[in-house]
MDTraj code that builds the backbone (N, CA, C; nanometers):
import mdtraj as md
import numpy as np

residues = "UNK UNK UNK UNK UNK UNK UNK UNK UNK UNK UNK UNK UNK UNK UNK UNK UNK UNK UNK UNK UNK UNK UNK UNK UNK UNK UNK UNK UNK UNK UNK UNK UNK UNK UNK UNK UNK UNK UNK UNK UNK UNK UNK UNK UNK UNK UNK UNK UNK UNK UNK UNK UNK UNK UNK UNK UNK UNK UNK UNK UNK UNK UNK UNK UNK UNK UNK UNK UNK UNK UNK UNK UNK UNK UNK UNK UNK UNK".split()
xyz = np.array([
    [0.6017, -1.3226, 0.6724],
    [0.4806, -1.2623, 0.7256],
    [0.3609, -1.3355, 0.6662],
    [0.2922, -1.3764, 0.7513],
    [0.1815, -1.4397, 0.6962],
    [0.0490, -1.3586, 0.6722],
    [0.0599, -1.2431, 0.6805],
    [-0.1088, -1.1381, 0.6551],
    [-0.0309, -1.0956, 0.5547],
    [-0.1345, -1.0404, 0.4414],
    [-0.1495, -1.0534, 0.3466],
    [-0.1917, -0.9036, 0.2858],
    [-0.0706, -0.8077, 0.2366],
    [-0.0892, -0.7126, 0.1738],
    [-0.1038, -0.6716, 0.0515],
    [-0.1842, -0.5538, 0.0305],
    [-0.2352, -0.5112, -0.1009],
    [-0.1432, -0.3957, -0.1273],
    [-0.0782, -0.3601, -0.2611],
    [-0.0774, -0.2191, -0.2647],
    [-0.1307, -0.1679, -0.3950],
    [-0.1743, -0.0548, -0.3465],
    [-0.2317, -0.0204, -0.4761],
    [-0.1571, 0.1074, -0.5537],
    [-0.1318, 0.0769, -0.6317],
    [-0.0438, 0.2052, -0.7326],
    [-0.1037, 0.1828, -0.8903],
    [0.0237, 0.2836, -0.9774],
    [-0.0659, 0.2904, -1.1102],
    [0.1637, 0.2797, -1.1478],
    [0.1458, 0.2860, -1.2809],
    [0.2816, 0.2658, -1.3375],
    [0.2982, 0.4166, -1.3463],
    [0.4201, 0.4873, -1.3555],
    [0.4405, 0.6285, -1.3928],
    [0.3942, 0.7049, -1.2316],
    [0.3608, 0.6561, -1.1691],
    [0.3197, 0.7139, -1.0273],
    [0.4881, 0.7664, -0.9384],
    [0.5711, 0.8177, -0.8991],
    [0.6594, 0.8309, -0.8532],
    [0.6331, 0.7850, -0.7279],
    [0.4983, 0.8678, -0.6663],
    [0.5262, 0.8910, -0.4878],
    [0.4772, 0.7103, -0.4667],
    [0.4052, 0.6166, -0.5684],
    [0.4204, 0.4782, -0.5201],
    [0.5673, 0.4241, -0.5605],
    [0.6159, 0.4662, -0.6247],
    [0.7892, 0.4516, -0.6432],
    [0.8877, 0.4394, -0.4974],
    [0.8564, 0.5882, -0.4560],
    [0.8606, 0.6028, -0.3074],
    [0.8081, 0.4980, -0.2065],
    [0.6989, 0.4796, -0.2266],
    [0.6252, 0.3919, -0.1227],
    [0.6834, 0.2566, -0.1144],
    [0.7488, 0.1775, -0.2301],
    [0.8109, 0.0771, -0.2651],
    [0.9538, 0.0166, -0.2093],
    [0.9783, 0.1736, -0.1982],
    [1.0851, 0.1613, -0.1706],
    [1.1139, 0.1513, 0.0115],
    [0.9957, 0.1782, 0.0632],
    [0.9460, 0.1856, 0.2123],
    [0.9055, 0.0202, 0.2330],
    [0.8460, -0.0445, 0.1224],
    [0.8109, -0.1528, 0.1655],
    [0.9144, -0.1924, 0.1475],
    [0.9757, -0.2196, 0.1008],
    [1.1344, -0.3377, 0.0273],
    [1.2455, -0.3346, 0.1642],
    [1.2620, -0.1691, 0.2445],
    [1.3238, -0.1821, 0.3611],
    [1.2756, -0.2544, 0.4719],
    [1.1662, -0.2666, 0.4740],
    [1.0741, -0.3498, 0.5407],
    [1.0447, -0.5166, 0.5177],
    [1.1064, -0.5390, 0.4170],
    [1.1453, -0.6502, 0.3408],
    [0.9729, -0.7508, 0.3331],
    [0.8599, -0.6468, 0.2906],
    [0.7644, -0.7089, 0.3254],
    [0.6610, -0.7937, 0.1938],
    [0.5884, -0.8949, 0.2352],
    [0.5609, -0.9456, 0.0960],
    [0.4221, -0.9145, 0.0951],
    [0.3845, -0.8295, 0.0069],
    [0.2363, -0.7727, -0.0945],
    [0.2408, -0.8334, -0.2122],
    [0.0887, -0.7674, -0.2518],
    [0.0364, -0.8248, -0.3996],
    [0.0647, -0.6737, -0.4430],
    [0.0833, -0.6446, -0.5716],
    [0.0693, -0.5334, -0.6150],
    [-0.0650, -0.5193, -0.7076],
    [-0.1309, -0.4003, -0.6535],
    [-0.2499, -0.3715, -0.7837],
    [-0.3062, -0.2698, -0.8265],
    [-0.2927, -0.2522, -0.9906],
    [-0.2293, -0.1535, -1.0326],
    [-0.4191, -0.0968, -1.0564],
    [-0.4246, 0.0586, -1.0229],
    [-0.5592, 0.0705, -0.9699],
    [-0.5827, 0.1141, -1.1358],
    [-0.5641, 0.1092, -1.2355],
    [-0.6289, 0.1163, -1.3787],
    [-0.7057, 0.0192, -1.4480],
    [-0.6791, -0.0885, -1.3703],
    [-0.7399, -0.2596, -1.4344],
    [-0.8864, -0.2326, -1.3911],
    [-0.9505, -0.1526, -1.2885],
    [-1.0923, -0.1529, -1.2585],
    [-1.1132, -0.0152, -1.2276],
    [-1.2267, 0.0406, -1.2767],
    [-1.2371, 0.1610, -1.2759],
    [-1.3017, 0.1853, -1.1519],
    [-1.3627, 0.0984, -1.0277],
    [-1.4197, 0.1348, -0.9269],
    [-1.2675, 0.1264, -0.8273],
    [-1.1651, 0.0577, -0.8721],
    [-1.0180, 0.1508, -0.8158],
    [-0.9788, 0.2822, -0.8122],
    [-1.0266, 0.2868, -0.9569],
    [-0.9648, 0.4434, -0.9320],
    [-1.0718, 0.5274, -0.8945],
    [-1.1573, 0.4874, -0.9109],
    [-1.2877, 0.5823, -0.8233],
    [-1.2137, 0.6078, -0.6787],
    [-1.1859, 0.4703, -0.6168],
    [-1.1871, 0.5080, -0.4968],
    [-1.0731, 0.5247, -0.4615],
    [-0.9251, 0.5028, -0.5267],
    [-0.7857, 0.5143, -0.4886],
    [-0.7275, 0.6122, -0.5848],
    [-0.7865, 0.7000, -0.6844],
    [-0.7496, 0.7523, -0.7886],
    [-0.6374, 0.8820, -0.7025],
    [-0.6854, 0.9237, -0.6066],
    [-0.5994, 1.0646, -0.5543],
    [-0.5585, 1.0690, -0.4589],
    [-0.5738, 0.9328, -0.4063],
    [-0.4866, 0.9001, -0.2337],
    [-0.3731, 0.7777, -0.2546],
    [-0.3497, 0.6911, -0.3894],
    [-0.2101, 0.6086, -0.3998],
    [-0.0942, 0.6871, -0.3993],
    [-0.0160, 0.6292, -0.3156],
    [-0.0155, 0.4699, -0.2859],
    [-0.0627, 0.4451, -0.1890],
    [-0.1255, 0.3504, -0.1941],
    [-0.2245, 0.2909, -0.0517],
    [-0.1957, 0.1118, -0.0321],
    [-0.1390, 0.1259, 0.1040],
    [-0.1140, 0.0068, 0.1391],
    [-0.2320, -0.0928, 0.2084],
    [-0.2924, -0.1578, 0.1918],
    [-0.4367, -0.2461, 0.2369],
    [-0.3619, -0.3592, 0.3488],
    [-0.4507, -0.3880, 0.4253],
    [-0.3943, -0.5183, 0.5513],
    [-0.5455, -0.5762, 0.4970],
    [-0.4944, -0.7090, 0.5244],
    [-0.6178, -0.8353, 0.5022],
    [-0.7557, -0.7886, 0.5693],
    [-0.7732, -0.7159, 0.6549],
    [-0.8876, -0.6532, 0.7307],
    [-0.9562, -0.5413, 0.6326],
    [-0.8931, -0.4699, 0.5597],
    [-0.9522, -0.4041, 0.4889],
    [-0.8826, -0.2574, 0.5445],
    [-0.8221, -0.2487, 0.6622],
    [-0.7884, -0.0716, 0.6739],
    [-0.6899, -0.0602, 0.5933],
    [-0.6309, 0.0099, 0.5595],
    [-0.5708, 0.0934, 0.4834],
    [-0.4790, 0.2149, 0.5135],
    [-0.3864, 0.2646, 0.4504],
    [-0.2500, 0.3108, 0.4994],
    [-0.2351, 0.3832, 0.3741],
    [-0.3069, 0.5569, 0.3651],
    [-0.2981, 0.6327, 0.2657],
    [-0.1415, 0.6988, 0.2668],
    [-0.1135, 0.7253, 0.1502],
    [-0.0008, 0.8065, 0.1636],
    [-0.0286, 0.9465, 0.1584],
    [0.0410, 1.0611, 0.2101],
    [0.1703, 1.0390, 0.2193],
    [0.2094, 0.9496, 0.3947],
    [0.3130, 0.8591, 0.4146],
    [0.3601, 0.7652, 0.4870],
    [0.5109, 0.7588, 0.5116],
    [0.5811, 0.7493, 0.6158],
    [0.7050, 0.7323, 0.6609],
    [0.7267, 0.5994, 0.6770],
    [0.8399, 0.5594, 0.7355],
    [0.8666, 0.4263, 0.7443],
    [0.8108, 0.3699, 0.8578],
    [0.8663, 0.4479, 0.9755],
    [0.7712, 0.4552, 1.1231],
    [0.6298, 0.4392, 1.0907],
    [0.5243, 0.4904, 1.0087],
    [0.4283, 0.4426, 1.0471],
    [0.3662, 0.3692, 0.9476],
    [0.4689, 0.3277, 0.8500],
    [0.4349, 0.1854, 0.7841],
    [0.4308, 0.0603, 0.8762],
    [0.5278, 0.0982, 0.9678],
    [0.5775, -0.0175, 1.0606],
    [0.4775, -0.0428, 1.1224],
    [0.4276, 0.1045, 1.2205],
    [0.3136, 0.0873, 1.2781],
    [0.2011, 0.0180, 1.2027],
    [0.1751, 0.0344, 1.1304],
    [0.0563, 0.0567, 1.0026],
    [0.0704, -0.1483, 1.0351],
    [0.1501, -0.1942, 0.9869],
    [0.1721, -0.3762, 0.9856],
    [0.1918, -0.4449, 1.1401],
    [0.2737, -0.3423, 1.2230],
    [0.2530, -0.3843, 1.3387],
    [0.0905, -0.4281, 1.4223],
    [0.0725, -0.2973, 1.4057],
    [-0.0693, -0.3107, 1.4390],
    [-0.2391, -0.4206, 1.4381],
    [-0.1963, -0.4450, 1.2924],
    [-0.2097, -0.5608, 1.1994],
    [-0.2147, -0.7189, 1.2481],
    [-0.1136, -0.6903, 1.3461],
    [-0.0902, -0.8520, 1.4484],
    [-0.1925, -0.8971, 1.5443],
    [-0.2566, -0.9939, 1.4942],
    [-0.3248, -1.0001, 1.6330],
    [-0.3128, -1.1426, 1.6810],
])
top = md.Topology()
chain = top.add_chain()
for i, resn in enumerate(residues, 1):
    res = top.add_residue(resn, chain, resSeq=i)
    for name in ("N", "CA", "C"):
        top.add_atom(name, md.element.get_by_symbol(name[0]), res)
traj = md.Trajectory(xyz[None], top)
């Protein structure tokens, strides 16, 4: 895949544990970033990670299924 995903989680987070495990079936390649390194992360991702980012900037709050992760990257294609 050539677009270019973000995810954002923290360590000790379970439900991005979960989310991980949604991307990996999906066999998809992200950056991971862990929203404690900048505090205007967790301002803004502190109570909605795991959050998956597309190179455009929208975003894919959890909670998320696999179906509309799919959607979520499908969409993404242009």
């Amino acid at each position: 895949m050539t677009n270019r995903l973000r995810f954002y989680y923290t360590d000790g987070c379970h439900l991005c544990d979960d989310a991980l495990v949604l991307l990996a079936q999906l066999n998809l390649t992200f950056v991971k970033v862990d929203i404690v390194e900048k505090q205007a992360l967790i301002a803004l991702y502190g109570t909605l990670i795991p959050v998956v980012e597309n190179e455009s900037g929208s975003t894919l709050n959890w909670p998320f299924s696999l179906q509309q992760l799919q959607n979520f990257i499908s969409n993404q294609k242009g």
